[in-house]
N, C-alpha and C positions, 0 to 999 in steps of 0.2 A: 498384195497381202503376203507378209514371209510366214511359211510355214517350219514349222520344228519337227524333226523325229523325235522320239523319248524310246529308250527303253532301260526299263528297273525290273531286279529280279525277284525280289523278294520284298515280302510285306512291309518292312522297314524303307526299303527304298521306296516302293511305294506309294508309301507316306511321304517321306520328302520330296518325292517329284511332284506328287502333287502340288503341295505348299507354294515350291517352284512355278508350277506353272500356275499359280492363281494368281503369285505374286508380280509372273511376267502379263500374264492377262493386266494384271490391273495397271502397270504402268505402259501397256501398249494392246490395246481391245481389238486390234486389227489382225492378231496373231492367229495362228490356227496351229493347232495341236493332233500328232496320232504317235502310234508305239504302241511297243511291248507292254504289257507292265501287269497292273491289277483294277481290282474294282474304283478304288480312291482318286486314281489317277483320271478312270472313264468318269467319277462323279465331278472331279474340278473341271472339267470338259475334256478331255482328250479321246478323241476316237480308238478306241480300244482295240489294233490289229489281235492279240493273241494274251492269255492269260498267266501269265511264265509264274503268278506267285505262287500257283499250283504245284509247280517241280521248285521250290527254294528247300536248300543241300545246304550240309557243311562238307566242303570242302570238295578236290573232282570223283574220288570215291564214291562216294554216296549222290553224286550227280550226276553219276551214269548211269546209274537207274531210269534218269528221264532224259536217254539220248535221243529219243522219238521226238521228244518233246520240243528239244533245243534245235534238233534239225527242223521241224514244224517252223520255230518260230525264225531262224534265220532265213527260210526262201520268203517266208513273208515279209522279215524287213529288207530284203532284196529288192523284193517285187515292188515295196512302196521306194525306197530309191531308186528304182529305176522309172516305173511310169508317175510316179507324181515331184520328184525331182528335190527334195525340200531342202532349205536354205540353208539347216545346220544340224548336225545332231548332238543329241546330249545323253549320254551315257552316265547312268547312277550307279555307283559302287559295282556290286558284283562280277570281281574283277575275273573269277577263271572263265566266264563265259562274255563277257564285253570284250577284252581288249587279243583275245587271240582268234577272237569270232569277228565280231559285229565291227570294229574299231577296222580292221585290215577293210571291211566290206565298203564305209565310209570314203576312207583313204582314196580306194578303187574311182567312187564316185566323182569325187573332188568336191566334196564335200566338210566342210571344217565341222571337227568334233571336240566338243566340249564335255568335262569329266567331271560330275558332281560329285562330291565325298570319294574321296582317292582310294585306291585299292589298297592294302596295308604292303606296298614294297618296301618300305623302310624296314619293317619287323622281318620278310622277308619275300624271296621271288625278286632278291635286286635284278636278274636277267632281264625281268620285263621292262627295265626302264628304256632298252632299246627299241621295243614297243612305244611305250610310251613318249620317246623323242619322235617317234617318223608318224605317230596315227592323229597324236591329241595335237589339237592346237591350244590351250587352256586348261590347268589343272583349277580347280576351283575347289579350297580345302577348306576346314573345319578346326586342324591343329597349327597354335603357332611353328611346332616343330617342324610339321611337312613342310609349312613355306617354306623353311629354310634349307629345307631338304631337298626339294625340289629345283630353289634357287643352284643349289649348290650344282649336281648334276645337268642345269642349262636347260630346264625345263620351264616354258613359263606358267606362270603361277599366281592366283591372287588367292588368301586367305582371309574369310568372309567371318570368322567367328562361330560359336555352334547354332543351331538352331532351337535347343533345349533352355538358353536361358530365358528366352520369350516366355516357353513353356510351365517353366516349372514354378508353378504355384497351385496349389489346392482350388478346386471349387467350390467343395464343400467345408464347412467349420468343422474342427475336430468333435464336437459334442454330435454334430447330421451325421459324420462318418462310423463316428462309434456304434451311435443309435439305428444305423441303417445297416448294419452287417454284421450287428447282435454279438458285439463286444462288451466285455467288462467293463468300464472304465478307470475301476481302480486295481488291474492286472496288467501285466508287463507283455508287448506284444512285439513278437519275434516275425518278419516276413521271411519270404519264401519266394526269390522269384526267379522260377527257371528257365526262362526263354522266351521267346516268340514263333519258333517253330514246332513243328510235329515231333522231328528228329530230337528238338532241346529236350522238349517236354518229356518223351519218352526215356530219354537217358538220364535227367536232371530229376524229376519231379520224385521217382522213387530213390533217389539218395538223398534229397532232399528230406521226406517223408522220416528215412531213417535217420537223419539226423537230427530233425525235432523229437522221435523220440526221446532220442538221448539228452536232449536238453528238459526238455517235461519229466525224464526221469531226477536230475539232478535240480530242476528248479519244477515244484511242483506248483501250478498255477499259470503258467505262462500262457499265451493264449497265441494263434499264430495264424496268419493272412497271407492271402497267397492273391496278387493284383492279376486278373487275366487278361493275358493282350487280347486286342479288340481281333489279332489274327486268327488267334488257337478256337477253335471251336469245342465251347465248353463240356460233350460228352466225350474228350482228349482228357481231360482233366477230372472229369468225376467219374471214369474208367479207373483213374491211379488212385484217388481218392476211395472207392469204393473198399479197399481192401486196409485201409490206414488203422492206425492204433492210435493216432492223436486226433484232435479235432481241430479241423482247417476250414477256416471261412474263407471263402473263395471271394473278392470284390473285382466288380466291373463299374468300367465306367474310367474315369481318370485315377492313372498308375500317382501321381501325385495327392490325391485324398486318399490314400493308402497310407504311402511313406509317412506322409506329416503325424501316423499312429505307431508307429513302429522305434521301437529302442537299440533295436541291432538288425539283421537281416542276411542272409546264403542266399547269394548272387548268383548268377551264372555271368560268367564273365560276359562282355557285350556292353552295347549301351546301356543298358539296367545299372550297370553299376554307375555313371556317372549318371542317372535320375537320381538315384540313391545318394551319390556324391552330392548332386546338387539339391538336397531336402539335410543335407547333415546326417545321414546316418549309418553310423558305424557296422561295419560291415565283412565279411568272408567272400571270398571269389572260391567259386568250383568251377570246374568245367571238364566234363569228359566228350571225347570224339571216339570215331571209329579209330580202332588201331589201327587199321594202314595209314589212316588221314593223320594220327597223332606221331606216328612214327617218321613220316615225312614230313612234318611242320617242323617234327622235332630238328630232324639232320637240318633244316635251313635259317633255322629262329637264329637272328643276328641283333636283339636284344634282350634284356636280362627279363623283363616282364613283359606277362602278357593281358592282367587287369589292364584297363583302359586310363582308369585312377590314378595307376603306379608309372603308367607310359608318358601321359600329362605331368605328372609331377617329377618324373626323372627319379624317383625314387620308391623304394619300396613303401607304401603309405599302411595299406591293406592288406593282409596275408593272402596268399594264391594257391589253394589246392587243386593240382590238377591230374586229371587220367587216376591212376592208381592210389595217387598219394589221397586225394579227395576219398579217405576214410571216414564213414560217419563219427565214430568218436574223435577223429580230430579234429573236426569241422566242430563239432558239437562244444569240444574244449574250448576252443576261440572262441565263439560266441557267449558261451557261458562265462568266460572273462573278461571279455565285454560288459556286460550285463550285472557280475559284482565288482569287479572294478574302475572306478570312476573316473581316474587318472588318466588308466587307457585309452578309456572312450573318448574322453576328453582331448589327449593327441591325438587322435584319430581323426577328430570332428576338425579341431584347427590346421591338420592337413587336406581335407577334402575342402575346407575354405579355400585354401590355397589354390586347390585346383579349379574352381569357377570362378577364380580370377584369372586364369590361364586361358576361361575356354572364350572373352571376347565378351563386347558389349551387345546388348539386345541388337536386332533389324538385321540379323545376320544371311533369311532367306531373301528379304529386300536387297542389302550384298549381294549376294551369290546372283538375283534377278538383273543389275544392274552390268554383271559382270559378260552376263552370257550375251545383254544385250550390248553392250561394247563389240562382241566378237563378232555379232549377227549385223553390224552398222558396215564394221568394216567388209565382210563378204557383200554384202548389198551392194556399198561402194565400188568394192570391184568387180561386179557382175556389170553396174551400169555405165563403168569404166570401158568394157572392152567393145 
């Protein structure tokens, strides 16, 4: 029976490792699963070594605060590489703590490591690609661009497609979504979605806040929704909420019976915006970090965007407020132009088309399943080789 390591650091990864490993379960029931990771992971079966989505950071700044934490979890995946021996591991995104931690740990073992959803070296941290040459044996990505990225630097590489287009459809009818989170129907509704972290939340949700003001001041009637990730724990949110001047209906539940009500929406940059991309809806990117963290992204950013939308499409599609610039009235003017201009919106919409035809055909975690187990055939093979 070949066993897996896993380890995902944050909610988000998470989530896909899970998906990952339900979907390697089901094409091979013999497998056995443990790792880092979160509760989602422990529910698709993974023996749960340590809980890492507890310390999930933007950026290594703010993830020194849980240096306890990350040492914790490295002698535990030590300990599991070394007394139970496992066949291969798989590393999900999280790249300042995987590939200069856990990845050299793997190496050590002789153990082949596998890299779900890539670490953003392309935008920047090209140094780690020497990392990346000597640790990974398999990038396994999401953007047509990384394949080629990837390719090009002599990295191997299969590109699996996103996992969101499975996803992205409504469960509920627009008439059950409206009626269940006590919307207008015939009032124009603005989202709000700032994150899946603690960190987002906190810095996102009150500029957010001020920025619907400014929109409810110049379009009176507007109504506005705020999706909560299944992560954030909802008195994060009616903390910020608490002191608001507009009124925000908060929906849980699927972030897509949200969008399918929403006429424009202030993003935090992240995957939200290609959910948003992929529902059609015209939209603003904010995004603030800590200054050290923004300041350093800054000196190394080796592409023009940093929306996900604009990165996919090689072009500017959506406006990107970021750090200082992300002013409520400017934020608030974009979307209010949105909103009476129809033109606009309308380019807009035919560019985000564009882009979920970029992001690859449905069965993309079935991919990415099919891939790992390719890598897991050939270690098997030469284990029973020697």
């Amino acid at each position: 029976m070949a066993s897996i390591l896993f380890s995902a650091g944050d909610p988000s990864g998470d989530a896909h490792a899970a998906r990952l490993i339900e979907a390697l379960h089901a094409k091979d029931a013999s497998l056995s699963f443990a790792g880092l990771g979160g509760p989602v992971m422990q529910r698709a079966g993974m023996t749960l070594l340590d809980d890492l989505t507890q310390a999930a950071s933007i950026g290594p700044f703010d993830a020194a605060r849980h240096a306890a934490r990350f040492l914790r979890a490295k002698r535990l995946f030590e300990a599991h590489l070394t007394t139970h021996r496992p066949d291969m591991v798989v590393l999900v995104d999280f790249g300042d703590y995987h590939l200069p931690v856990l990845a050299p740990l793997a190496k050590r073992h002789g153990i082949p490591v596998v890299y779900y959803i890539s670490p953003q070296v392309w935008a920047w941290g090209r140094w780690r690609l020497r990392g990346i040459r000597r640790y990974v044996t398999r990038m396994v990505v999401f953007f047509p661009f990384e394949e080629a990225f990837y390719r090009r630097e002599g990295v191997p590489v299969t590109w699996v497609g996103h996992p969101l287009i499975d996803d992205a459809r409504p469960v509920m009818s627009r008439e059950e979504a409206v009626a269940g989170w006590g919307l207008n129907p015939w009032r124009r509704t603005v989202g709000l979605l700032p994150g899946s972290r603690r960190q987002e939340i906190s810095r996102h949700l009150p500029l957010m806040l001020a920025i619907a003001r400014r929109i409810a001041w110049q379009m009176p009637g507007v109504e506005f929704l705020l999706p909560k990730a299944p992560s954030v724990d909802r008195q994060v949110v009616d903390a910020c909420l608490s002191g608001a001047e507009v009124d925000v209906r908060v929906a849980e539940g699927s972030v897509y019976d949200a969008l399918q009500l929403m006429e424009a929406a202030v993003v935090a940059s992240g995957t939200a915006t290609l959910e948003a991309a992929l529902c059609g809806v015209p939209m603003a990117v904010v995004y603030r970090a800590s200054w050290p963290t923004y300041l350093a992204a800054r000196a190394v950013l080796r592409i023009p965007h940093i929306a996900l939308v604009n990165v996919v499409a090689g072009q500017r599609i959506v406006p990107e407020f970021l750090q200082h610039r992300a002013a409520p009235q400017r934020v608030a003017r974009a979307i209010v132009g949105l909103l009476r201009d129809e033109a606009s919106a309308s380019t807009m919409k035919e560019g985000l088309r564009e882009v979920r035809q970029r992001l690859g055909e449905p069965g993309a975690v079935s991919r990415a399943a099919s891939a790992v187990l390719e890598v897991l055939s050939a270690q098997m093979g030469h284990k029973s080789g020697r």
